[in-house]
C-alpha positions as CSV (number, residue, x, y, z in Angstrom):
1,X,174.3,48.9,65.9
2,X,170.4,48.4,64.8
3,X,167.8,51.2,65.0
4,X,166.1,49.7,68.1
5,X,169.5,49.7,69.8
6,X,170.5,53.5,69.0
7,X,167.2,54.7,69.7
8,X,167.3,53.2,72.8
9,X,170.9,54.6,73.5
10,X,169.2,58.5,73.0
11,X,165.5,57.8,75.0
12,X,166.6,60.3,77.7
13,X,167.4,62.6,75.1
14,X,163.5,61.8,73.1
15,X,162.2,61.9,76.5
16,X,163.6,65.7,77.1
17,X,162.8,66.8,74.0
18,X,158.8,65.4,74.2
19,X,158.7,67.2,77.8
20,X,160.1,70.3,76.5
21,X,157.3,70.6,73.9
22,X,154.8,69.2,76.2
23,X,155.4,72.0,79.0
24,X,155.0,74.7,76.1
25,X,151.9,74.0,73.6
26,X,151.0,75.8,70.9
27,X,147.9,75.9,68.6
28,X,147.0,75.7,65.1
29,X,149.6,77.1,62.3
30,X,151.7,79.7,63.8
31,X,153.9,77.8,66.5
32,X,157.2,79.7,66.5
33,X,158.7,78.2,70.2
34,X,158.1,74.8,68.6
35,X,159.6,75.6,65.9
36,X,163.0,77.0,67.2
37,X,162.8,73.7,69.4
38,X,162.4,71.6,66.1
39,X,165.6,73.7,64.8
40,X,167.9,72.9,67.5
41,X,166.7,69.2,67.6
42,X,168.4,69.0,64.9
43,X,171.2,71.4,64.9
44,X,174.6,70.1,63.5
45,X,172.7,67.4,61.2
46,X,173.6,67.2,57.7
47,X,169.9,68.0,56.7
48,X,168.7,70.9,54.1
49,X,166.5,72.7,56.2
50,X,163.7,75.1,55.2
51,X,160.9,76.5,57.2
52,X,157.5,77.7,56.2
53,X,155.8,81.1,55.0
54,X,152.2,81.3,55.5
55,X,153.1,78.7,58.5
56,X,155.6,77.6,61.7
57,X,156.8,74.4,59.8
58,X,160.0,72.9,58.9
59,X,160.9,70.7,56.2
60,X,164.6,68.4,56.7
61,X,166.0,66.8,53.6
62,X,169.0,64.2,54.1
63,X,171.1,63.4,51.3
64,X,171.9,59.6,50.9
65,X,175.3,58.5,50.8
66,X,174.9,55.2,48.6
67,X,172.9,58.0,46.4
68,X,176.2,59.8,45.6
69,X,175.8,63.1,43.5
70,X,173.5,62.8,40.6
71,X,172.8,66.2,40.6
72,X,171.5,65.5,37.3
73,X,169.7,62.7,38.2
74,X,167.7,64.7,41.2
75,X,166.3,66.7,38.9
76,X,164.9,64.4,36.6
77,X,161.9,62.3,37.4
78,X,161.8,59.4,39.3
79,X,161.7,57.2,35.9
80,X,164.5,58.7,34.4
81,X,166.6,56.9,37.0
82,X,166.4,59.7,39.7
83,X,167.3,59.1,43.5
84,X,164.4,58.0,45.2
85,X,162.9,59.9,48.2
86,X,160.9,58.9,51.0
87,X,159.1,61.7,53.2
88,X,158.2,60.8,57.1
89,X,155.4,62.8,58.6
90,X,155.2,64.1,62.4
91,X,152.6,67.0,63.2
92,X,153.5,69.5,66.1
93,X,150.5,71.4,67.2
94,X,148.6,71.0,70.5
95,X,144.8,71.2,71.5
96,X,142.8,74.2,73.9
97,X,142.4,71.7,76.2
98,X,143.2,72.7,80.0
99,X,145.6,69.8,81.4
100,X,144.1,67.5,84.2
101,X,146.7,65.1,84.3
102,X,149.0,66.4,87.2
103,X,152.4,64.9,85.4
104,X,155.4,67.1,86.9
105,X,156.0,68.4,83.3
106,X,152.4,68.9,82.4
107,X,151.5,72.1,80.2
108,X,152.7,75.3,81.6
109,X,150.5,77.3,79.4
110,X,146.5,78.1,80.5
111,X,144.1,75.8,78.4
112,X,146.4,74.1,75.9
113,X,147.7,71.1,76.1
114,X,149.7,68.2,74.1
115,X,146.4,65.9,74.7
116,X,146.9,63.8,71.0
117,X,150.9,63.1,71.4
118,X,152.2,65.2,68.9
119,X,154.6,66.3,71.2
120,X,155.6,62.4,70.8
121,X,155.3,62.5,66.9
122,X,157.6,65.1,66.8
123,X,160.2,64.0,69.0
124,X,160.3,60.4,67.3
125,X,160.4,62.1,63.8
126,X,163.8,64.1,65.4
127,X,165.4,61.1,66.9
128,X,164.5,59.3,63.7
129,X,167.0,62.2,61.7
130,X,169.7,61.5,64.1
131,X,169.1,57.5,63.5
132,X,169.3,58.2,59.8
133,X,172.3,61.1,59.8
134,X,174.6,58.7,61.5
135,X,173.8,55.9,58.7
136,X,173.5,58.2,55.5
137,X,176.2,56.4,53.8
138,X,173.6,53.2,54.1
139,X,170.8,55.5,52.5
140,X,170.0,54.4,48.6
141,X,167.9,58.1,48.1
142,X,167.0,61.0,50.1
143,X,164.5,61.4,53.0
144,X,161.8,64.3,54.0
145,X,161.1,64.8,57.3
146,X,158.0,66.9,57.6
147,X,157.2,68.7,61.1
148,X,153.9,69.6,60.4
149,X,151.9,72.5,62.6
150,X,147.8,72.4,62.3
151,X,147.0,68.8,62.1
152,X,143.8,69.8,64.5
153,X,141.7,71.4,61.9
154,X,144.0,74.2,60.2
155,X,145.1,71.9,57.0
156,X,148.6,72.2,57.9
157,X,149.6,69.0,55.8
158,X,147.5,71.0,52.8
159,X,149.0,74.2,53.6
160,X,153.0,72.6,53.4
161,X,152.1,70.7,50.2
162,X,151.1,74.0,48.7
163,X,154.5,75.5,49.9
164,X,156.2,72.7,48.2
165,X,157.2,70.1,50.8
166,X,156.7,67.1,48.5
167,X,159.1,68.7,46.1
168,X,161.8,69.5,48.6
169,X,164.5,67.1,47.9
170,X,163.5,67.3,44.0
171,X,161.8,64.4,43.2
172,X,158.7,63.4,44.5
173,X,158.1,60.6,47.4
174,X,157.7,56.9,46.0
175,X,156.3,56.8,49.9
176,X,155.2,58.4,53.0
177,X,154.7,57.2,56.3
178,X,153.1,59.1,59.3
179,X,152.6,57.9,62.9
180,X,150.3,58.5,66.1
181,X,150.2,57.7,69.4
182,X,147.1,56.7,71.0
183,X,146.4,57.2,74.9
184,X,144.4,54.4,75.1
185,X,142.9,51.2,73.0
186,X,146.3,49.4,72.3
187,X,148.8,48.4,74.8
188,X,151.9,50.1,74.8
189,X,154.4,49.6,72.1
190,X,152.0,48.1,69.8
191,X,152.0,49.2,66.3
192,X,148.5,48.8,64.4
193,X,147.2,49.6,60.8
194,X,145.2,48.4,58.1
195,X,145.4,48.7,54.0
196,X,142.9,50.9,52.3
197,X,141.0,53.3,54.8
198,X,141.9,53.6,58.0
199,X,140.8,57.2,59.4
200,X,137.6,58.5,58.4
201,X,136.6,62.2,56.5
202,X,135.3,64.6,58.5
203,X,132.9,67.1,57.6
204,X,130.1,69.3,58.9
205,X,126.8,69.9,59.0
206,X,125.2,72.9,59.9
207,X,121.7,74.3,60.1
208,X,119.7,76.7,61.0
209,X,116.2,76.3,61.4
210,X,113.7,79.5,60.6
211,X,110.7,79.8,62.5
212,X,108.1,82.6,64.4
213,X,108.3,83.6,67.8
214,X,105.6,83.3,70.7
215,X,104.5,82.7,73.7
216,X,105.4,79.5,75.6
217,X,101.8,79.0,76.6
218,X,100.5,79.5,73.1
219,X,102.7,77.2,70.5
220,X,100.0,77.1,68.5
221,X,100.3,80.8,67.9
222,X,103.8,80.3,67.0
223,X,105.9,78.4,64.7
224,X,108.4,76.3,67.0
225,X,112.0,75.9,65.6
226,X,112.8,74.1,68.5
227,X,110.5,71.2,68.7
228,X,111.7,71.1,64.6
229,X,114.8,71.2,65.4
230,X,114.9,68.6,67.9
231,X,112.6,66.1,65.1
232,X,115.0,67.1,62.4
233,X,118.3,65.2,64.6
234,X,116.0,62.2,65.2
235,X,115.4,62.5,61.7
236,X,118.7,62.2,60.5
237,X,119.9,59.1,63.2
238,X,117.3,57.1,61.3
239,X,118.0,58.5,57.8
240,X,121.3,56.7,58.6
241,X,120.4,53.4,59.9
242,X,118.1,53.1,56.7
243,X,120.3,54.2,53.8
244,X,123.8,53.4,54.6
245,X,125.3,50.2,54.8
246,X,126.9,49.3,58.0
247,X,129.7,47.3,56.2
248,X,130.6,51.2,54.8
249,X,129.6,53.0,57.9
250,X,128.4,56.6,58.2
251,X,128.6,58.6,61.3
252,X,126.4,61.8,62.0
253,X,126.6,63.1,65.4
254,X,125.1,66.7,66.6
255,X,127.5,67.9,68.7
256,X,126.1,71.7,69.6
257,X,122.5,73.1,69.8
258,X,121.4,76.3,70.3
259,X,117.6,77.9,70.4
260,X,115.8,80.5,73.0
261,X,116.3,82.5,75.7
262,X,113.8,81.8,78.8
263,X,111.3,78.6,79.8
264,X,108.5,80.8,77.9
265,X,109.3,82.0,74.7
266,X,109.7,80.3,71.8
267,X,112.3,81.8,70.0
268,X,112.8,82.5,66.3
269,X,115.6,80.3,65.6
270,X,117.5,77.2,66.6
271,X,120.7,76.3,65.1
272,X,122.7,73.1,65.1
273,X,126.1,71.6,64.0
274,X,126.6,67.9,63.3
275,X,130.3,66.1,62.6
276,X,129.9,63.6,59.3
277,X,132.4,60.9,59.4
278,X,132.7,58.3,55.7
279,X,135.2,56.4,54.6
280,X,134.2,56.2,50.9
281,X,133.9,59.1,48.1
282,X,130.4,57.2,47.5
283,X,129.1,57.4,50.7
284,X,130.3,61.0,51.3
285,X,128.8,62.7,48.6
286,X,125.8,61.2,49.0
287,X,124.9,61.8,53.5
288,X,125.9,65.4,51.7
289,X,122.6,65.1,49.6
290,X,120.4,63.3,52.2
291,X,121.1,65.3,55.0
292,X,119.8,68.6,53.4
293,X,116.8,66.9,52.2
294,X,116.0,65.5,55.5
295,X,116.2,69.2,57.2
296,X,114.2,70.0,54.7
297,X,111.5,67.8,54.6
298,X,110.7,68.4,58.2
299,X,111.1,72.1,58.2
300,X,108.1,71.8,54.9
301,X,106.2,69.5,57.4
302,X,106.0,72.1,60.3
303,X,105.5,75.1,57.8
304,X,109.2,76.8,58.7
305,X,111.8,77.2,56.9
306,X,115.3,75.9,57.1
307,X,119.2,77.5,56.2
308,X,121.6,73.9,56.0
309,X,125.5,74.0,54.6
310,X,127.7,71.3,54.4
311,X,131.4,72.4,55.1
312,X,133.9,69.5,53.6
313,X,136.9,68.9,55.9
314,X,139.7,66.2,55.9
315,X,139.5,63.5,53.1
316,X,139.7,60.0,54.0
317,X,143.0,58.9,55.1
318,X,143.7,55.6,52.3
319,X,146.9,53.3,53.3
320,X,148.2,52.1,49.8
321,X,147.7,48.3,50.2
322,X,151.1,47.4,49.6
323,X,152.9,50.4,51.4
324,X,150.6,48.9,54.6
325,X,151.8,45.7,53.9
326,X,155.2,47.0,54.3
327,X,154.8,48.5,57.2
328,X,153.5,45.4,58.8
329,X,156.9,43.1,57.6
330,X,159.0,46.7,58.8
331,X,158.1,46.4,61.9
332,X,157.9,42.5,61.8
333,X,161.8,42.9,61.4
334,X,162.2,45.1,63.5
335,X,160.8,44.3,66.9
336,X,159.8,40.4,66.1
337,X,156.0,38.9,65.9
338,X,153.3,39.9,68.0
339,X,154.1,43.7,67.4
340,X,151.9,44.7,65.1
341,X,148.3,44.4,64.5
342,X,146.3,44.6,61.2
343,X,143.3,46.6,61.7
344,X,140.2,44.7,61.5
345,X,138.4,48.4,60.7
346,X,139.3,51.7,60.3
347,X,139.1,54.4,62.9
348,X,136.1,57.3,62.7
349,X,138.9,60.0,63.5
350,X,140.4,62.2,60.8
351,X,143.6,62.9,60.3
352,X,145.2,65.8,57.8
353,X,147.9,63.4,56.7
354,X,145.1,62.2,54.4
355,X,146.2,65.1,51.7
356,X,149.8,63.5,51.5
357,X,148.0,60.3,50.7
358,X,145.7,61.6,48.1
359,X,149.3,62.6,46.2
360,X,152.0,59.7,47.6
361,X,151.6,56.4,48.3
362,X,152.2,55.6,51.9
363,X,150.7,54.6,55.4
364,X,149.3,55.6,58.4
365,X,150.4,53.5,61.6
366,X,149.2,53.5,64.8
367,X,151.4,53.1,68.0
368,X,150.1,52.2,71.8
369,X,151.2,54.6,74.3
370,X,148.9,53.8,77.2
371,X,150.8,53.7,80.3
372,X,152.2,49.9,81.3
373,X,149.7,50.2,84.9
374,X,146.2,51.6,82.6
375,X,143.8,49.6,81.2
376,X,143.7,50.6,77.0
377,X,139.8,49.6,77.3
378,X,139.6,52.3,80.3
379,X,142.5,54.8,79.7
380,X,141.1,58.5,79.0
381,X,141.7,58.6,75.0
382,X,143.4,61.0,72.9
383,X,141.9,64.6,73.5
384,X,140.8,64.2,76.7
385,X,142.7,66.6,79.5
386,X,143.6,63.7,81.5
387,X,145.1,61.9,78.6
388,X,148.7,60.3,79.5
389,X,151.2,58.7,76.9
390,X,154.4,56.7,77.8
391,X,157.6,58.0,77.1
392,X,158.9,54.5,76.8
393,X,157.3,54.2,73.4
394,X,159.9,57.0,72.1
395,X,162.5,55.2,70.5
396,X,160.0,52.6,69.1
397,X,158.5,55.4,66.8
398,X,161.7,56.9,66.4
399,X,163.2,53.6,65.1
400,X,160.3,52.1,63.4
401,X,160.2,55.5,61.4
402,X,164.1,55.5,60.3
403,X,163.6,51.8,59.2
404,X,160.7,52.5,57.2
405,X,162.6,55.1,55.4
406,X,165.9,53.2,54.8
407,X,164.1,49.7,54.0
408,X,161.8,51.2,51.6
409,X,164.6,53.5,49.7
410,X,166.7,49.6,49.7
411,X,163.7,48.4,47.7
């Protein structure tokens, strides 16, 4: 029986598991009902099973049969003629978003909700350890699979490398491949990626602009942080424009601002955040530089002075060009032509999977979940609270991600 046709065989059981995590979401590192759902996913498995310190995660490993028992040879390195490994990536945690979306197994906890799929990442990484237990004699090497918590801004991925989940089955990965589900943009059941980047770093920006009270009526009197702080985002839109090529595109968008208290005061501060979004090291290091001295510049010109900090956040997430390729004739194989889509550009999300990417070569591969009767151009996307993903896309993921891992261990 192939992948597609097993998966297919346990969908009711993918689509139980994804509503069980989807009625009860939990945020950022420390997810322990999750977790204990994760375990007895994949109770009676032959897996090696491990879960996190500092953090709710688990980490499966699964011998392969065709491997046999080089002991020996599994503690060696990888050119010393050790069993190869392959590590599959599903995060678990959920968003503070309040569900608007009315499904009869929508979020039964107060402003959370499983509005990015992960609840479908983790149930295709599960079905894809069943799909993989019942052929381990087929397997040439071992497989990972990493349930991840704190994809949305904790640094879970960094926090399990640190714990050692690259090293779990001795060796380290010759690949890894992660997976998400989008709500909108791509029809159901179509997988896209690109080689080289295709999710963006994701930084911040924040300031805080220093000026001197006064009296709405009198501005002159004062020294307005506002009307500075409103010139200093134009600024930086245009700084933009004219320094960074659009071929190697640069996002900065100023998402909060905050200054005063009533129509007629000018206060002494104003304060702002902004979200920076790169896709090269180049680029990223220098909007860093740019973006202080623009802040700067204006605070001089209005005689006021200016606080700015630049917090780094995810890397860019790089597909290793032939691991992508791969991907792209994996699921060729798989499901036949017209399923998969090469990227024409990357996305200007961020994804955490980036730090496994920075040590293992690997890809990152979209997957449409819009529902069959939405519009992707129209469909609310990923983190909105009336975002809605297909179940039917469930054994797809889960058999596209068991292939990846048996093909590329075969090779």
């Amino acid at each position: 029986m192939s992948f597609t046709e097993a998966a297919q065989d346990m969908r009711d059981e993918l689509v139980r598991l994804r509503h069980t995590l989807h009625t009860t979401p939990e945020l950022g590192l420390t997810l322990p009902r999750t977790q204990e759902t994760v375990l007895a996913a994949l109770d009676g498995l032959p897996l090696e099973i491990t879960t996190g310190t500092s953090l709710s995660s688990v980490t499966a490993v699964l011998r392969g049969g065709r491997a046999g028992d080089r002991a020996d040879d599994r503690a060696g390195d990888q050119a010393g003629g050790a069993v190869p490994v392959v590590l599959l990536r599903g995060d678990m945690d959920a968003l503070p978003v309040a569900e608007r979306t009315g499904l009869p197994y929508a979020s039964q906890v107060e402003g959370r909700m499983h509005a990015c799929g992960h609840d479908l990442h983790t149930a295709m990484l599960a079905g894809a350890a069943h799909l993989l237990s019942a052929r381990r004699d087929e397997l040439a090497g071992d497989v990972v699979f990493m349930f991840q918590p704190g994809e949305e801004g904790f640094e879970g991925a960094r926090h399990m490398i640190g714990e050692g989940v690259l090293d779990a089955a001795g060796p380290r990965p010759v690949a890894a491949y992660g997976m998400h589900v989008v709500s909108s943009m791509l029809p159901p059941g179509l997988f896209a990626s690109r080689p080289g980047p295709i999710m963006a770093a994701a930084d911040v920006f924040q300031v805080r602009v220093k000026g001197r009270g006064g009296h709405g009526s009198s501005p002159h009197r004062a020294l307005d942080p506002i009307q500075a702080g409103c010139e200093m985002v134009a600024a930086l839109q245009t700084m933009v424009t004219r320094t960074f090529d659009v071929f190697d595109p640069v996002v900065v968008t100023v998402g909060q601002f905050h200054g005063g208290t009533a129509d007629n005061v000018i206060p002494d501060e104003a304060y702002f955040e902004a979200t920076v979004r790169t896709f090269s090291a180049a680029n990223r290091a220098l909007v860093q530089r740019r973006l202080v001295e623009v802040v700067a510049a204006v605070a001089a010109a209005h005689g006021l002075g200016v606080e700015a900090s630049f917090g780094m956040g995810y890397p860019v997430t790089v597909n290793d060009v032939g691991e992508a390729g791969f991907a792209e004739r994996t699921a060729g194989d798989l499901f036949g032509p017209g399923r998969f889509l090469v990227s024409p550009q990357p996305v200007m999300g961020a994804e955490d999977f980036s730090y496994v990417l920075e040590e293992v070569p690997g890809a990152f591969v979209f997957l449409g979940a819009c529902p069959a009767d939405r519009d992707p151009a129209t469909a609310p996307y990923n983190h909105s609270p009336e975002a809605v993903f297909d179940d039917a896309v469930l054994p797809d993921g889960a058999a596209l991600y068991a292939a990846l891992a048996m093909s590329r261990l075969a090779s």
